[in-house]
C-alpha positions in Angstrom: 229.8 342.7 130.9 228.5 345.8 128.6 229.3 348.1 131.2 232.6 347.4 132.0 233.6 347.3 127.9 231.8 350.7 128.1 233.6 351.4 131.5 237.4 351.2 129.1 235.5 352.5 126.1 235.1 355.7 128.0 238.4 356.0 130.0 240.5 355.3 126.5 238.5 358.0 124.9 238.7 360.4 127.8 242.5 359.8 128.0 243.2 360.5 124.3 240.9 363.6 124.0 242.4 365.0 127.3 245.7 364.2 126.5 246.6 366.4 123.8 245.4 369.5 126.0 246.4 368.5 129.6 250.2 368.5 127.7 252.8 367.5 130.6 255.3 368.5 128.3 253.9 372.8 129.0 254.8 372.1 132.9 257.8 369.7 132.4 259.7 372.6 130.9 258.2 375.3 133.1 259.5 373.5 135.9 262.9 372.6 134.5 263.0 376.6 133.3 261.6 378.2 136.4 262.5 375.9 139.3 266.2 374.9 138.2 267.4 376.8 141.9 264.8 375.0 143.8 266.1 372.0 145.8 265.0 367.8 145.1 263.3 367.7 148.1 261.3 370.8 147.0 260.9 370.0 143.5 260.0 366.6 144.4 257.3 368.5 147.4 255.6 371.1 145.2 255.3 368.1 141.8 252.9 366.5 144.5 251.0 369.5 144.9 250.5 370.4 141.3 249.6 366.9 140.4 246.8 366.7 143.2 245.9 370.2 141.9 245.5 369.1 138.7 243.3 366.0 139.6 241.1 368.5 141.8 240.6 371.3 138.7 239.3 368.7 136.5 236.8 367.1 139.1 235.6 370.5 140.3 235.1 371.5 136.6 233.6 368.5 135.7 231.2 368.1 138.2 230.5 371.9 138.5 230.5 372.6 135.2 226.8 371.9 134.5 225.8 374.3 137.6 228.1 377.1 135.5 226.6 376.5 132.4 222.9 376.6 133.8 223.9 379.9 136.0 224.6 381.8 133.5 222.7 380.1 130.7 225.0 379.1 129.0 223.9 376.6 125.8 226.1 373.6 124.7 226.8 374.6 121.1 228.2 377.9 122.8 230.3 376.1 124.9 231.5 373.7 122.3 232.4 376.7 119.9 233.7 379.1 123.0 235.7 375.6 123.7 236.6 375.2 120.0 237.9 378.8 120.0 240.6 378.8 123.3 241.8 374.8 122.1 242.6 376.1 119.0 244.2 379.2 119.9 246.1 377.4 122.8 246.6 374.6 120.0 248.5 377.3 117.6 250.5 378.3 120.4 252.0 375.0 120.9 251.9 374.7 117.1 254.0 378.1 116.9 256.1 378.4 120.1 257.5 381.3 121.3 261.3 381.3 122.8 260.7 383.1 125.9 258.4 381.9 129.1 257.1 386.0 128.5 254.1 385.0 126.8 252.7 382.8 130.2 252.3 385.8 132.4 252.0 383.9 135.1 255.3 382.1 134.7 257.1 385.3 134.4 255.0 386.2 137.8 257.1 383.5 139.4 260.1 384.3 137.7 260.1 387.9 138.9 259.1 386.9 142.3 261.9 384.2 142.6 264.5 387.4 141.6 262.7 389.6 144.1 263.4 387.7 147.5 266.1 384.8 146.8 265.6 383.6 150.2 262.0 382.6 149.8 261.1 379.6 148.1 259.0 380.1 144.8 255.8 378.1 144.6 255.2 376.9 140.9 252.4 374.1 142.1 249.5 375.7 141.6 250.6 378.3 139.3 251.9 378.1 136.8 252.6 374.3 137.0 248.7 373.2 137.4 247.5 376.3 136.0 247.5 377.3 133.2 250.3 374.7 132.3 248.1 371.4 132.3 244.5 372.5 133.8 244.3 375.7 131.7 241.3 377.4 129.9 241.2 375.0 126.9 241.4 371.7 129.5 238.3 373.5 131.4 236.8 374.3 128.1 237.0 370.7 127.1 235.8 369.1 130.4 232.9 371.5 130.5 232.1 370.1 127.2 232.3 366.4 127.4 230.5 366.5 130.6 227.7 368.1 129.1 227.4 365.4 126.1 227.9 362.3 128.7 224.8 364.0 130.4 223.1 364.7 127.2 223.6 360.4 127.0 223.8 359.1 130.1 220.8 356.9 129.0 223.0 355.1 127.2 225.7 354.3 130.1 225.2 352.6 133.6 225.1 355.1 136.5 228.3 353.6 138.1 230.1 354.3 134.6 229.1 357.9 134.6 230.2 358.4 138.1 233.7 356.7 138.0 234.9 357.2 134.2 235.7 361.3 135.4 237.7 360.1 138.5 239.7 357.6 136.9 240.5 359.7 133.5 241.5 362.7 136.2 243.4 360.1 137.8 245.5 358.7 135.3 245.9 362.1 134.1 247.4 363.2 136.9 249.8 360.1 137.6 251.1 360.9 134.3 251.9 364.5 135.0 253.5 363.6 137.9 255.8 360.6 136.4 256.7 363.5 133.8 257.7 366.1 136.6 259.6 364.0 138.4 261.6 362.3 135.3 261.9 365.9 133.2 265.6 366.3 133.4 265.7 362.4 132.6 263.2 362.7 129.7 264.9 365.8 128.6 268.2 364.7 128.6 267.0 361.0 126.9 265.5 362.0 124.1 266.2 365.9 123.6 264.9 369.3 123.7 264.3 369.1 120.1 262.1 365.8 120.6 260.2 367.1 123.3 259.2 370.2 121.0 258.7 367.8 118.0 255.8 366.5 120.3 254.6 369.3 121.2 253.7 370.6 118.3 252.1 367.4 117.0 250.1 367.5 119.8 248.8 371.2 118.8 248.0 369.9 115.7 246.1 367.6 117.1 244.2 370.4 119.4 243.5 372.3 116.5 241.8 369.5 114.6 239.5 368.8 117.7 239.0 372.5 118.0 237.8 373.0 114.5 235.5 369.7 114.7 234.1 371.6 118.2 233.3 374.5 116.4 231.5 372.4 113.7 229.2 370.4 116.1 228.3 373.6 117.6 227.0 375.5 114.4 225.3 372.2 112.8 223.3 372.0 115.7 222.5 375.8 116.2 221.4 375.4 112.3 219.8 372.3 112.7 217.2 373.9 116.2 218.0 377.9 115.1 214.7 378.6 117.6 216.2 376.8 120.7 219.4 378.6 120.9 218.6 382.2 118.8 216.8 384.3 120.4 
């Protein structure tokens, strides 16, 4: 019975921390701005793709993200403040918008290519739908991180727990991007361009506040063991 409380008790907090930074609301309007000529059956084709995309980035950085760290020896206060520092600037970005789709260079990539040869479809799945618009830097960052803690703890959790909490958080993560692909002009149109903004930026609010409380963790325990990490 403890494990499967802990079971939720890790999926709700894995939802909510990954939320914020795996924003649907980036891609919704990247496709509704980029893929406006494509047709439903394609739109509705290449959401698919970037949603299974999505699900894979996160369970390839999850799981691989310990081998990364170790390779190239990597400590985890680094990576919690290196993590702190691309949430929050990713955070003030969302917090500060720009107008234009010029400041995702690989959205204006797509853009350009789609100009350059009308009769070939334009791919957005993988970039810049998947990445960088929900798997970015800043969700890697943040994977990375929490898997090193949960492994730093895993005493504490059954083995089953550890094992399926990633899947089903990638999971669920995923389903929602795709339910927002494939509604955007409906969402859009229901409750606004404004609203969907409004969110937005409450969101990087909220990416800035775990980005600053990142970069805490990491220097209190840096100052806490100065000889383990300082060489």
């Amino acid at each position: 019975m403890e494990s499967i409380v802990q079971f939720f008790h890790l999926i709700l907090i894995g939802f909510v921390m990954m939320l914020p930074l795996a924003n649907p609301l980036t891609s919704m309007s990247l496709l509704l701005a980029l893929g406006k000529d494509l047709s439903n059956f394609e739109r509705k084709k290449q959401v698919r793709q970037a949603a299974i995309y999505v699900v894979g980035i996160m369970l390839v950085t999850y799981y691989a993200g310990s081998f990364v760290l170790s390779a190239f020896s990597i400590s985890l206060p680094g990576m919690r403040i290196a993590g702190g520092l691309i949430v929050a600037y990713i955070g003030f970005k969302m917090l500060f918008p720009s107008t234009t789709l010029s400041d995702i260079p690989e959205a204006q990539q797509v853009e350009e290519d789609g100009q350059a040869v009308k009769r070939i479809v334009p791919n957005l799945a993988f970039v810049p739908l998947a990445m960088p618009g929900t798997a970015g830097p800043g969700t890697m960052a943040l994977i990375m991180s929490a898997a090193s803690q949960i492994q730093a703890s895993q005493h504490h959790y059954a083995a089953w727990v550890i094992l399926l909490v990633p899947v089903v958080v990638a999971g669920l993560l995923g389903l929602l991007f795709y339910v927002c692909l494939r509604s955007a002009d409906r969402i859009v149109a229901m409750v606004g361009q404004d609203a969907v903004e409004a969110v937005a930026r409450i969101m990087g609010f909220l990416l800035v506040c775990m980005a600053v409380q990142f970069v805490i963790d990491g220097v209190l325990t840096i100052s806490s063991h100065p000889e383990l990490y300082v060489k």
